[in-house]
C-alpha positions in Angstrom: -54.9 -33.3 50.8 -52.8 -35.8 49.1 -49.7 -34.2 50.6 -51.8 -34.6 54.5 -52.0 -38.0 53.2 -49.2 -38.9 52.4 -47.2 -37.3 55.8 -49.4 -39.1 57.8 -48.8 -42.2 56.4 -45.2 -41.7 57.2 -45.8 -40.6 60.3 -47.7 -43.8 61.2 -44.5 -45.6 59.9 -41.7 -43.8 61.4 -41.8 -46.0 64.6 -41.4 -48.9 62.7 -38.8 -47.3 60.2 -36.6 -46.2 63.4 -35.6 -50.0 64.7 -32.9 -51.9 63.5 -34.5 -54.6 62.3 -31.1 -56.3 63.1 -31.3 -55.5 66.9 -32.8 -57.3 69.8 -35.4 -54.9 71.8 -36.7 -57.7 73.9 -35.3 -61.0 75.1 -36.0 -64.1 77.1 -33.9 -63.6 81.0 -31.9 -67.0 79.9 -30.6 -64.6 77.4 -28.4 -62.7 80.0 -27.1 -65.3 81.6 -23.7 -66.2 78.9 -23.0 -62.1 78.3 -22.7 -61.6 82.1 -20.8 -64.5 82.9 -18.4 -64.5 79.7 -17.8 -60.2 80.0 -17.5 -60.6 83.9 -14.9 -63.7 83.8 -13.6 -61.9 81.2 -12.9 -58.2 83.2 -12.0 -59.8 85.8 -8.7 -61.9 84.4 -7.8 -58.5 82.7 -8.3 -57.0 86.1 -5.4 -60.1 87.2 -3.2 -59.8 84.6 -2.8 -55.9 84.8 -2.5 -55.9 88.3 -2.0 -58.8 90.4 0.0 -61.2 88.6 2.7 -57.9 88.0 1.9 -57.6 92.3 3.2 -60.8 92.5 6.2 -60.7 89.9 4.2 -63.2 87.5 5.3 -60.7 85.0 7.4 -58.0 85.2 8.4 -54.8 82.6 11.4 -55.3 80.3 11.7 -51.5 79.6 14.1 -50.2 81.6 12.9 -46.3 80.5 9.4 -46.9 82.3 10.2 -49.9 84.4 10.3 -47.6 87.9 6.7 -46.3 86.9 5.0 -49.5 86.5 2.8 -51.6 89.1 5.6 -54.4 89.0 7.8 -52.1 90.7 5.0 -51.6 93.1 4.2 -48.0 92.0 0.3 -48.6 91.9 -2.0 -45.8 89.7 -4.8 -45.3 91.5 -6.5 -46.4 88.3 -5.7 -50.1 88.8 -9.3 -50.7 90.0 -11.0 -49.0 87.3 -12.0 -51.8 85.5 -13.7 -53.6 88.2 -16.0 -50.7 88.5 -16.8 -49.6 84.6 -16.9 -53.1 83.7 -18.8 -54.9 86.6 -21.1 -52.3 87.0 -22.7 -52.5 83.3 -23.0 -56.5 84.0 -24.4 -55.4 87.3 -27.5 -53.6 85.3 -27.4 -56.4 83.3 -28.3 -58.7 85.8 -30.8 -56.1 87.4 -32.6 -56.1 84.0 -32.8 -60.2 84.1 -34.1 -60.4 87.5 -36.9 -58.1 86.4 -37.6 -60.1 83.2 -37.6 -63.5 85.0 -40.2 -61.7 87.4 -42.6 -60.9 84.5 -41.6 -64.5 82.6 -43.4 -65.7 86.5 -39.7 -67.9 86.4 -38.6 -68.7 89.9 -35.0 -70.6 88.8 -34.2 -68.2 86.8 -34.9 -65.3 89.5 -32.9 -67.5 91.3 -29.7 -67.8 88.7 -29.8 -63.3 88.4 -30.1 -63.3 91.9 -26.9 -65.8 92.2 -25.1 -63.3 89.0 -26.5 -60.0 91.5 -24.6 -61.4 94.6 -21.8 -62.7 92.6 -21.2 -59.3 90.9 -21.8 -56.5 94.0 -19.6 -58.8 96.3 -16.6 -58.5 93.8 -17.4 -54.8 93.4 -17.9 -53.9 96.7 -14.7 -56.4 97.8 -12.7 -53.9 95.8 -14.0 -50.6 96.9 -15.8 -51.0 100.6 -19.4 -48.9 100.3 -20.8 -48.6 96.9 -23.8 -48.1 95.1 -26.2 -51.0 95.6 -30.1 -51.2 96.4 -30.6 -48.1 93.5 -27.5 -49.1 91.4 -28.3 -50.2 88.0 -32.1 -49.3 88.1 -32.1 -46.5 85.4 -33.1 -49.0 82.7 -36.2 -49.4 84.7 -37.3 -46.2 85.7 -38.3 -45.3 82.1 -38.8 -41.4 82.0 -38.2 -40.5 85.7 -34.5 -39.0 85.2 -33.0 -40.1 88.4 -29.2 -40.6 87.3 -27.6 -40.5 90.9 -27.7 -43.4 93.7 -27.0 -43.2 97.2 -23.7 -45.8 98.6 -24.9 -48.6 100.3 -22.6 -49.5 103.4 -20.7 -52.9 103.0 -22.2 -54.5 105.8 -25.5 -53.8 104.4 -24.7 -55.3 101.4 -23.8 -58.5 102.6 -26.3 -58.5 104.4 -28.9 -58.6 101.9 -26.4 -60.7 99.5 -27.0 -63.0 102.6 -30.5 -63.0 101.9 -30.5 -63.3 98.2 -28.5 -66.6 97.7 -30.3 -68.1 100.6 -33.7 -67.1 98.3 -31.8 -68.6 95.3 -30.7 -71.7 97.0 -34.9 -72.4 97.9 -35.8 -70.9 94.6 -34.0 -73.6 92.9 -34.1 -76.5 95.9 -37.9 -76.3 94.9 -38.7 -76.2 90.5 -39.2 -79.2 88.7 -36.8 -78.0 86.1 -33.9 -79.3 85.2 -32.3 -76.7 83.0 -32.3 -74.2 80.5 -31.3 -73.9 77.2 -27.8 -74.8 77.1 -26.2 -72.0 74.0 -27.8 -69.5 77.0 -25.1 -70.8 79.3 -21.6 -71.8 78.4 -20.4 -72.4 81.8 -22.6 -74.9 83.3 -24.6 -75.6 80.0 -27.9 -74.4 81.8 -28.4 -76.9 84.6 -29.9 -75.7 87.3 -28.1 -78.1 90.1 -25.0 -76.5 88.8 -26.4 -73.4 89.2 -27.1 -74.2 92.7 -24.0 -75.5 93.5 -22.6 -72.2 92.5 -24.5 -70.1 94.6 -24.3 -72.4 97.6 -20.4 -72.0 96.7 -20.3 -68.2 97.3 -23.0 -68.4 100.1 -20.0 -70.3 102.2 -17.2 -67.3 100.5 -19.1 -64.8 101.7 -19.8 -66.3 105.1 -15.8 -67.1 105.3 -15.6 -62.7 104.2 -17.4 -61.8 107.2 -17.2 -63.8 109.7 -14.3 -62.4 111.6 -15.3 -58.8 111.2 -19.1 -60.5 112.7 -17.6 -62.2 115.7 -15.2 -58.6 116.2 -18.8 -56.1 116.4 -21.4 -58.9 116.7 -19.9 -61.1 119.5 -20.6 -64.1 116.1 -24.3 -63.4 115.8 -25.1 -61.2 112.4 -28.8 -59.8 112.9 -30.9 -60.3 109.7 -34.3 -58.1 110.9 -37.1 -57.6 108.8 -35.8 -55.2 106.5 -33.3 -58.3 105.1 -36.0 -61.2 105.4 
């Protein structure tokens, strides 16, 4: 009896006893918002300084025994790109995971500011490779048990399509609260103010217009469709 006892009390423990204690296992969405923008800046000037600036002689090889198999002599791996997908795609979940906390927080700016990291992201991503993984990507982490680990690729136009239709939803997310930022350790690049968040998004809603708007007047005679399926 004692020995029932004592393994059930153990038992009633072990849940408890198996988290760091050290380890965050919940957060506030404002929490996302430096980690994303810090690791994405971040990827992205490695992604310049292994690539383009050698593209553009910024900086060249001084070994002469490798120099005519390196990208500054215009030999390109086809693992240049790499980066942009193993690195942008983890802050791409990131930002999935932040829209859907902001959702149950019932915060409308700060749907707004992952839906603003979301476009910023999968237009970057899918700059770089054409179709890619999009409406499923990065939705593991909320599908629990299910054990779906493969995505369909969304076609480009698609996605700017509905990147379209997210930063115009950010622009009138944020256009309408009453607040005027949040905490600013969250947010080391516009120390959490939400007009500078909305500056930003406007700021990439006029990039991604100036990205399509040839290839729209080419097939779409200058008129891009948004039906019901992007409202």
């Amino acid at each position: 009896i004692l020995a029932l006892l004592t393994f059930g009390t153990a038992c009633s423990k072990f849940e408890d006893m198996s988290k760091n204690p050290y380890a965050l296992y919940d957060a506030p969405s404002e929490s996302f918002v430096h980690p994303i923008m810090f690791k994405t800046q971040y990827s992205l000037i490695n992604v310049f300084r292994s690539s383009t600036a050698l593209l553009m002689q910024y900086g060249v090889s001084t070994n002469s025994e490798v120099s005519s198999r390196v990208i500054d002599n215009y030999n390109i791996p086809e693992a240049t790109t790499d980066d942009i997908w193993s690195t942008l795609y983890l802050q791409w979940g990131n930002a999935v995971q932040m829209h859907q906390k902001a959702i149950e927080e019932n915060d409308p700016a700060m749907q707004a500011v992952a839906l603003i990291l979301k476009s910023f992201l999968i237009t970057h991503i899918s700059d770089t490779y054409g179709d890619v993984p999009f409406t499923e990507a990065g939705q593991l982490v909320l599908k629990e048990d299910e054990g779906v680990y493969s995505t369909h690729y969304d076609t480009q136009k698609d996605i700017y399509r509905e990147v379209i239709c997210m930063l115009e939803d950010a622009n009138e997310m944020l256009g309408a609260t009453d607040k005027i930022q949040f905490s600013a350790v969250c947010d080391k690049v516009y120390n959490g103010e939400f007009d500078k968040w909305r500056r930003f998004g406007n700021s990439l809603y006029a990039r991604v217009l100036m990205r399509i708007a040839m290839k729209v007047f080419e097939e779409d005679e200058g008129v891009l469709e948004l039906d019901d399926k992007w409202e």
